[in-house]
N, C-alpha and C positions, 0 to 999 in steps of 0.2 A: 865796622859792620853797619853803624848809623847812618856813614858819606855813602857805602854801597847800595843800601836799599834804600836811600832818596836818590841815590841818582838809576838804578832799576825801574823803579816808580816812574822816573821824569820821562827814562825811555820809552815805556807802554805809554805814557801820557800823549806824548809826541806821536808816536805811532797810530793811536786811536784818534787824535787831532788831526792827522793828516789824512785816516780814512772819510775821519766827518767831512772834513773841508773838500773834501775829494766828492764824497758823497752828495752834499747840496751843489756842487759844482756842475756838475751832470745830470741834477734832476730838478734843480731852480729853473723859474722860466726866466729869460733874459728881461723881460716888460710884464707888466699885467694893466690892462685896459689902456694901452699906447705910452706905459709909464717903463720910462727903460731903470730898472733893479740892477743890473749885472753891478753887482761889487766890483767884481775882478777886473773887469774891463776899464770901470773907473780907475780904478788902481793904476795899472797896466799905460793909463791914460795920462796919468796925472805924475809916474815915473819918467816916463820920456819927455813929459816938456820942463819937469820942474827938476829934475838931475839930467835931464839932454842924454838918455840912453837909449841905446838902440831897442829896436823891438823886443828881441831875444832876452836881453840882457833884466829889461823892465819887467820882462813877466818870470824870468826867476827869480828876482826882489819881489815881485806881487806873490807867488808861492811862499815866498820862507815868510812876508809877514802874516800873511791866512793860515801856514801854517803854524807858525808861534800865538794868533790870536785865539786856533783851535785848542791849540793844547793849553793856554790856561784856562778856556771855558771848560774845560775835560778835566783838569785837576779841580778847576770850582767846583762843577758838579759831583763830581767824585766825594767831596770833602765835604760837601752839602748832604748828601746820601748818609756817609756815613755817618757823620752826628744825628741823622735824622734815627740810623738804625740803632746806633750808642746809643742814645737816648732811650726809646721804646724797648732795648734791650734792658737795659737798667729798670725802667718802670715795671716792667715784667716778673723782672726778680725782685721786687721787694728791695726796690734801692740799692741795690747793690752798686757799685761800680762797675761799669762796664768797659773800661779801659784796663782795670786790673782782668776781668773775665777773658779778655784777647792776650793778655800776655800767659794762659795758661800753659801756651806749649813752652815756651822759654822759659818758664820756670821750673818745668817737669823736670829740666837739664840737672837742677838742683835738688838731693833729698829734703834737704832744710826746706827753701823756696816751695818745695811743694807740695810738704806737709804743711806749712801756711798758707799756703794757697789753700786747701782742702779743707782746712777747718773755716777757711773766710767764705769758702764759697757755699760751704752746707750749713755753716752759726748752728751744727749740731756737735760738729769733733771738738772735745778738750784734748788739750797739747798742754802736755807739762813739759815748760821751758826751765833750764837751770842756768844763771849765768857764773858770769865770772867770778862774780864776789859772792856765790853758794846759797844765792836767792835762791829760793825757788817759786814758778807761779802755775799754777792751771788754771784754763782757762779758754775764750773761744777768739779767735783774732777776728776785730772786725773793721780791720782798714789795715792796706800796708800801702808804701811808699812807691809813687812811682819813679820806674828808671831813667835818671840823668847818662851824661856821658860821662861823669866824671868817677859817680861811685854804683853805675848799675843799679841793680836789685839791690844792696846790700844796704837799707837804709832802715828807717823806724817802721814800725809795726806796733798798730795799737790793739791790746788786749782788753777786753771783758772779764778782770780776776772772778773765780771761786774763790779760791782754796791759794793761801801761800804759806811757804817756809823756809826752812833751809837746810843746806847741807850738813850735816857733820863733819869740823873739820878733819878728826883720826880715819871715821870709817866711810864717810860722804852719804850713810844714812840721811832718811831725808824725815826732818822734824817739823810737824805742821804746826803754824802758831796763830797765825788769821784767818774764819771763816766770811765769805762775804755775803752771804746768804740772809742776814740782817740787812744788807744795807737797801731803802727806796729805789726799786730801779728806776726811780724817776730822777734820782739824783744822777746818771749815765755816769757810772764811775769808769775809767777809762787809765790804761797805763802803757805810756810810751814807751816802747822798747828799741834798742840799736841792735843792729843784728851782727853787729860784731862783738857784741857782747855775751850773746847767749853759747856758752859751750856743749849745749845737749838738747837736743829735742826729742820728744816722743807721743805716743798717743796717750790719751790716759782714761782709764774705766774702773770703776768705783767698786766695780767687785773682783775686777783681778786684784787691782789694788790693795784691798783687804785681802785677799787668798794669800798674796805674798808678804802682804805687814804680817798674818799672822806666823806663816811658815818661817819666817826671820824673828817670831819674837821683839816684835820693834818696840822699841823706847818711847817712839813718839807717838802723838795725841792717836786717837780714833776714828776714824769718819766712819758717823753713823747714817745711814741714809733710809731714808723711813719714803712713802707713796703716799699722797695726798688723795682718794680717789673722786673727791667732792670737783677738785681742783685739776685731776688729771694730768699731776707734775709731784714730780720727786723734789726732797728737802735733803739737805747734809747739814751735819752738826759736829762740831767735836769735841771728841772725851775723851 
């Protein structure tokens, strides 16, 4: 998919290269103020006596190399633009990455992929991941990996913990055992995740949450969640 949309790409490249060149061909003046400009003719000129081609011959070699010098000025610029717009894209949003923001439709492909995508692009959704070994973590993603050729999407993902625990091994009940709601967010506590690791994902909300710890009668701790209104931010604790 990667060889077909760089060579897609190469083809518009080409194509718009050749209208350019096409373009100042026809509306460049040949001289300005007795000073003869004409590229082409140079060109054209300098084929026939230094490879001995006929007329015809010299100026379809003078076209394929105007044409090939257009299209890489067309991919520079192209490629110029778009970092220019990544960039100011990304300032925009609060630093975000703006090369993971263009991969949102290829990710849509995937529920996983785009429930992390969702939480990273709004740093409001908690996603409780559970992995293989009956971790458990909530939390908000805020960096995932970009796609190589070899393993895709399906790379690390760095989370923001709340709240972690784990499974129960009999009934896969989920037992909260660390709150991180103590720690300096200045410290950027940060946890790498594989995504071939994680066997469940989901959204998570602190008062369905409790509706259904209490409806289950759960064993495990409590998340207390209390409102700050001084502060105009919510706290969890658990008991």
């Amino acid at each position: 998919m990667l060889y077909l949309k760089s060579a897609s790409l190469g083809l518009v490249c080409t194509l718009v290269g050749y209208g350019v060149v096409t373009l100042v061909d026809l509306n460049f003046p040949a001289s300005i103020m007795g000073i003869n400009i004409n590229f082409k003719a140079f060109l054209i000129k300098l084929a026939e006596n230094a490879l001995n081609l006929t007329p015809k011959d010299a100026s379809l070699l003078t076209w394929i190399i105007l044409t090939t010098l257009g299209t890489y000025f067309v991919a520079a610029m192209w490629a110029l633009f778009d970092n220019i717009w990544l960039w100011l894209k990304g300032k925009f949003n609060k630093g975000i990455n703006a090369k993971i923001i263009l991969m949102g439709r290829v990710l849509s492909d995937s529920p996983l992929d785009a429930l992390l995508y969702q939480s990273y692009i709004s740093e409001k959704l908690l996603v409780m991941l559970t992995l293989s070994n009956r971790k458990v973590y909530v939390g908000v993603v805020n960096n995932m990996g970009e796609p190589n050729e070899v393993e895709g999407f399906d790379q690390e993902i760095s989370l923001v913990p709340i709240l972690s625990g784990y499974r129960d091994k009999d009934d896969l009940s989920v037992h909260w055992t660390t709150s991180y709601q103590e720690v300096d967010p200045d410290e950027n506590l940060r946890i790498v995740i594989r995504q071939e690791l994680i066997e469940s994902a989901s959204e998570f909300d602190f008062d369905t949450w409790e509706a259904f710890a209490s409806s289950r009668k759960a064993k495990d701790k409590k998340i207390k969640v209390t409102f700050n209104p001084h502060r105009n931010s919510f706290s969890w604790t658990l008991s």
